[in-house]
GUNULUM-658839 format. One line per 3 residues: their letters; for each residue x negated, y, z of N, C-alpha, C. Coordinates in pm, whole numbers, padded with zeros to 5 digits. Layout:
N
a) X,Y,Z,X,Y,Z,X,Y,Z; ...
//
This chain:
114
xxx) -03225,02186,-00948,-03236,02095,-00835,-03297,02164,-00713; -03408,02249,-00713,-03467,02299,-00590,-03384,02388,-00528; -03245,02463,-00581,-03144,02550,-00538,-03034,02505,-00487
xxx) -03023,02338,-00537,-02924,02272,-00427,-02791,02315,-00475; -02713,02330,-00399,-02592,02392,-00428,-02571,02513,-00378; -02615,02574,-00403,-02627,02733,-00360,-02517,02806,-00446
xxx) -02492,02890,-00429,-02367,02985,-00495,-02440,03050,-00568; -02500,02992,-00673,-02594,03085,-00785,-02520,03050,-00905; -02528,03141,-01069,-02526,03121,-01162,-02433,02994,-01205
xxx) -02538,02915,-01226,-02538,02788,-01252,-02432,02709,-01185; -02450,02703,-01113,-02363,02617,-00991,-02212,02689,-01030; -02191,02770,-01065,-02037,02857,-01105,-01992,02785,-01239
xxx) -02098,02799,-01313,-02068,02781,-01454,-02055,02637,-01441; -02134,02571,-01418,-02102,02387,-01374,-01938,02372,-01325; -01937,02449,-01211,-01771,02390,-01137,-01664,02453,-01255
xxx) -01702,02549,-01300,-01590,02613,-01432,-01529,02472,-01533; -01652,02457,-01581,-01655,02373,-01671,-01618,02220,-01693; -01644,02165,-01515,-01588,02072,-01470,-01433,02098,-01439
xxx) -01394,02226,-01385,-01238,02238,-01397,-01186,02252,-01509; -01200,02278,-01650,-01169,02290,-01764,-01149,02125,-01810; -01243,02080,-01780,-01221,01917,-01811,-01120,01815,-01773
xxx) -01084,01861,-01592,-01012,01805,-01514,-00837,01885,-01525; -00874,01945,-01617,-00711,02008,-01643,-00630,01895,-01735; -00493,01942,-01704,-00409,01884,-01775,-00365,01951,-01836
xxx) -00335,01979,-01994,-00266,02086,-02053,-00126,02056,-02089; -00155,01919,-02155,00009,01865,-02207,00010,01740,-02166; 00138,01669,-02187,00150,01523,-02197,00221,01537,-02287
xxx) 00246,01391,-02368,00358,01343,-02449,00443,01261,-02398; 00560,01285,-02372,00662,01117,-02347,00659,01039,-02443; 00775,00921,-02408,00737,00821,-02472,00843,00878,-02620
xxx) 00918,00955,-02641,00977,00980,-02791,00952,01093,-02815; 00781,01116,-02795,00681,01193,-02857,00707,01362,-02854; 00802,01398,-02774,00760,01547,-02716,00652,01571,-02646
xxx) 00636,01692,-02634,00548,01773,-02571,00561,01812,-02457; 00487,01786,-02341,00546,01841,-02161,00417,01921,-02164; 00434,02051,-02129,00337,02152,-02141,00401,02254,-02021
xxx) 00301,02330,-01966,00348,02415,-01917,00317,02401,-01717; 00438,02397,-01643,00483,02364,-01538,00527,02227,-01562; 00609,02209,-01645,00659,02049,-01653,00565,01967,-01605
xxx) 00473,01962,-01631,00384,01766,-01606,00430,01767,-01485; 00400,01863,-01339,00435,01777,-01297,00570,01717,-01246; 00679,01813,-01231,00792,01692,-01242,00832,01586,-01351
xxx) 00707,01633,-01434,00736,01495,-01563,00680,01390,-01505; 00542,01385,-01481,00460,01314,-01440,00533,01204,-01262; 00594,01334,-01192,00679,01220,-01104,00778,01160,-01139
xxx) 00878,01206,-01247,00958,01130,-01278,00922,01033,-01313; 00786,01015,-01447,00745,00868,-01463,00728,00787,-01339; 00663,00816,-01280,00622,00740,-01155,00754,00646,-01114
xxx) 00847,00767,-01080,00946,00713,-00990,01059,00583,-01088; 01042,00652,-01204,01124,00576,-01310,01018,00421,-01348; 00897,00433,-01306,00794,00310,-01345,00851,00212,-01225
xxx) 00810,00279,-01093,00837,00214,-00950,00979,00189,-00935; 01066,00209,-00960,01221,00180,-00954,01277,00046,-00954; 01332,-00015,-00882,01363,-00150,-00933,01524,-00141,-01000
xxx) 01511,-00281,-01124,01586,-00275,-01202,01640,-00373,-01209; 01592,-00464,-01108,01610,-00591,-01117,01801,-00625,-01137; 01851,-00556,-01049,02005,-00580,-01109,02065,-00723,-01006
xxx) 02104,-00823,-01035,02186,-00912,-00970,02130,-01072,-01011; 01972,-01025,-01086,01933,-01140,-01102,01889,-01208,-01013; 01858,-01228,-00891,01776,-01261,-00762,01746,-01411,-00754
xxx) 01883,-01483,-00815,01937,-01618,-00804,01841,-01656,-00897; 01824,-01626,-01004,01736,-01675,-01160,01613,-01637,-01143; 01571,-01514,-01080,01408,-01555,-01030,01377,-01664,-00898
xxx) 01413,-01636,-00831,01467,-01720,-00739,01398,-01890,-00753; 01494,-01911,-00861,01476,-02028,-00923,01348,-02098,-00958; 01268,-01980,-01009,01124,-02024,-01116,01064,-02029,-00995
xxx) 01083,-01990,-00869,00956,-01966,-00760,01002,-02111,-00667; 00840,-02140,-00695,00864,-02357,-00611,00878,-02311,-00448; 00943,-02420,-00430,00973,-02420,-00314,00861,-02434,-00135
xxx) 00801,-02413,-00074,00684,-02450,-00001,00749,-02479,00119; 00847,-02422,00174,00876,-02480,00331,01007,-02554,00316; 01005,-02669,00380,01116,-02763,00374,01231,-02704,00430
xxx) 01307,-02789,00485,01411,-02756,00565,01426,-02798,00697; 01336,-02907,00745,01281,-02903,00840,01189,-02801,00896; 01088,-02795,00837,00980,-02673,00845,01083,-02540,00859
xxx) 01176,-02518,00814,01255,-02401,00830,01350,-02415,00954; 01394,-02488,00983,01481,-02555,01125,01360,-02514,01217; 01256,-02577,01232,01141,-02519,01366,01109,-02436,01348
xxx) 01051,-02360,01210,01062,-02203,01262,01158,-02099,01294; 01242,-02158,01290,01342,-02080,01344,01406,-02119,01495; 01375,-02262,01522,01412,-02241,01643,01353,-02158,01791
xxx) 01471,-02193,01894,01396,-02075,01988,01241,-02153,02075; 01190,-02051,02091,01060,-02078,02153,01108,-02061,02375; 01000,-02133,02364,00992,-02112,02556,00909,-02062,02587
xxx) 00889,-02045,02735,00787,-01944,02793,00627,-02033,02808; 00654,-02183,02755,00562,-02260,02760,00505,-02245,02648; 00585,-02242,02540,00496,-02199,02396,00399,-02080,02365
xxx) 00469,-01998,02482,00421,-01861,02468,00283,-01872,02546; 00298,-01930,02659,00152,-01959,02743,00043,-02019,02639; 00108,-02137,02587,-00017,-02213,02537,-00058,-02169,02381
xxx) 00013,-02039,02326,-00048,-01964,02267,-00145,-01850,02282; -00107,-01834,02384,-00192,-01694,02477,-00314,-01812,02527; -00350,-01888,02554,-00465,-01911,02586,-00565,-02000,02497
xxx) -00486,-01984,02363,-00537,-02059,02219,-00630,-01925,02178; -00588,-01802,02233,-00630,-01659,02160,-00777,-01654,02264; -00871,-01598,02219,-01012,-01600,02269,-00960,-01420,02382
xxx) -01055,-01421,02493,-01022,-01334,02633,-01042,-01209,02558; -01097,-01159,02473,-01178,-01028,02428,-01138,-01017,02319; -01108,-01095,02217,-01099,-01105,02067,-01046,-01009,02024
xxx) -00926,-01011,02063,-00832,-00932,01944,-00724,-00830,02036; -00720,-00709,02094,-00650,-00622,02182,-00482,-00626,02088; -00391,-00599,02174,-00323,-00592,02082,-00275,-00482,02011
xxx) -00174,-00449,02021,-00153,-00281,01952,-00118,-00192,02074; -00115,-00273,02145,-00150,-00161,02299,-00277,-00111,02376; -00381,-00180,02266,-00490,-00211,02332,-00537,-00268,02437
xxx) -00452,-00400,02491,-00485,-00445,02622,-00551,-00576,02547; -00697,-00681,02563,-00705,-00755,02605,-00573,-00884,02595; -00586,-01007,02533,-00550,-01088,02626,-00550,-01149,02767
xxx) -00684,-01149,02787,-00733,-01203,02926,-00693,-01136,03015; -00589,-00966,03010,-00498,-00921,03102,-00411,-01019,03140; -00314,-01037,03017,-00232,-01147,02997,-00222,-01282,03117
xxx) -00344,-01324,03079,-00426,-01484,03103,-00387,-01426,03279; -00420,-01327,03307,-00471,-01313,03467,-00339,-01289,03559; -00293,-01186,03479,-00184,-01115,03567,-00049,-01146,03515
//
């Protein structure tokens, strides 16, 4: 402890030993070979990519189904209809002068003024 991390002895043999731990030597797939070597890692991304993949196929309609419904069809008619330049005002001054910049970093209260 009083040497800190100094490039002494110790401090070598520690990081050795911690890299020996943090190695990967092999994996197994799932019909129990051995990936050793260079392999893991294009083994290791293939899992990935083969985990993350969608497989879903042409079912969309049948999940679809199980998921309840929350916006009507009214509620879907007004959000979709078109907005005016009046909606747009009396949202811009619902938003507080300082609050929230936008991704341009301007202020509303630019907005509000000019």
């Amino acid at each position: 402890m009083t040497q800190g991390d100094r490039n002494t002895k110790f401090f070598h043999a520690q990081a050795s030993e911690r890299k020996k731990k943090n190695h990967i030597e092999k994996l197994v797939d799932d019909g129990g070979s051995v990936v050793a070597g260079k392999d893991p890692k294009s083994f290791i991304a293939n899992q990935f990519q083969h985990l993350f993949m969608s497989n879903a196929g042409n079912q969309m309609e049948e999940v679809l189904r199980c998921v309840p419904t929350r916006v009507t069809h009214e509620m879907n008619e007004r959000l979709e209809a078109p907005f005016s330049a009046d909606d747009i005002w009396a949202a811009l001054q619902d938003m507080g002068d300082l609050m929230a910049p936008g991704a341009d970093g301007i202020p509303s209260i630019f907005y509000k003024r000019f």
